[in-house]
C-alpha positions in Angstrom: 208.8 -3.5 61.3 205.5 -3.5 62.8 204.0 -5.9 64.7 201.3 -7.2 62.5 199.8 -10.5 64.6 202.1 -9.8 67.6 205.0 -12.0 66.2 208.4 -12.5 68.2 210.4 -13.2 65.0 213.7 -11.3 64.4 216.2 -11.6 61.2 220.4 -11.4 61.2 220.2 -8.1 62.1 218.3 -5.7 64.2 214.3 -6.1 63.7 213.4 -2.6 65.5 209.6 -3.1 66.0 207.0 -0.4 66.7 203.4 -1.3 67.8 200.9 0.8 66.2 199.1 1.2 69.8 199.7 1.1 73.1 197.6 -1.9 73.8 199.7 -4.2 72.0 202.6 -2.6 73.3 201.8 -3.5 76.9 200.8 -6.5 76.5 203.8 -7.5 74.2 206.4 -6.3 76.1 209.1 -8.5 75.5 208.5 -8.0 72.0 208.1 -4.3 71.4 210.8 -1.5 71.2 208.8 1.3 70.9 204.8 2.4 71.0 204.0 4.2 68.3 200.6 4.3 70.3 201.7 7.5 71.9 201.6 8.9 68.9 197.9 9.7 69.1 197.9 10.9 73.0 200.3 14.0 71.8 198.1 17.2 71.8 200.5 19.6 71.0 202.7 19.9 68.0 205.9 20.1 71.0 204.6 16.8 72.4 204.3 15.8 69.1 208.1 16.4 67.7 209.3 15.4 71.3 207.8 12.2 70.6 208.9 11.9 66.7 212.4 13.0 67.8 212.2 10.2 70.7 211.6 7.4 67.9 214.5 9.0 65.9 217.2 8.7 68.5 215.9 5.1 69.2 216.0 4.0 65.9 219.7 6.0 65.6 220.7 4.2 68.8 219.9 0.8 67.1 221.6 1.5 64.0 224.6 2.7 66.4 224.9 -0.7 68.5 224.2 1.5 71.8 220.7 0.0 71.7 219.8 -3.6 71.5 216.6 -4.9 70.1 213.8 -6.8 71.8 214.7 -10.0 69.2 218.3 -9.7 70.1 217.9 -9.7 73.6 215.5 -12.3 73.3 217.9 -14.5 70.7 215.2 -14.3 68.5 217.0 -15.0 65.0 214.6 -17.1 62.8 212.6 -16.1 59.3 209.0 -17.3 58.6 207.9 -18.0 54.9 204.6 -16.4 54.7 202.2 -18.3 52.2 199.1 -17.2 50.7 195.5 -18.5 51.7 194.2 -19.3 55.0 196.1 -19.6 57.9 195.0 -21.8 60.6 
């Protein structure tokens, strides 16, 4: 799931939620599992598959139990229905 707006919403089970840069990650720490940001700092191809294989054993962890997402820890378990049109 990524962040979109910056949303704290979660759903019955695990929301895992990257941020798609570190900025956002930072400053939405409470809601963030894992900055995707990085992504763009690697500059070698063994930074970069360190870093890919980092976000696989995170997501495997979730799926595992051994790690817990931001929206569970937070007891964030609620669903927004989007609409179309302005949003105010």
């Amino acid at each position: 799931f990524t962040t979109g707006r910056g949303t704290p919403c979660g759903f019955a089970g695990p929301t895992f939620r990257l941020s798609s840069n570190s900025r956002l990650a930072e400053k939405k720490r409470g809601w963030i599992d894992f900055d995707a940001g990085i992504l763009l700092k690697q500059s070698s191809d063994e930074a970069l598959q360190g870093f890919t294989r980092q976000l696989y054993d995170a997501i495997l962890d979730t799926c595992n139990g051994t790690y817990h997402t931001r929206n569970e820890e937070n007891g964030y378990y609620q669903m927004g229905i989007l609409r179309d049109g302005v949003t105010l």
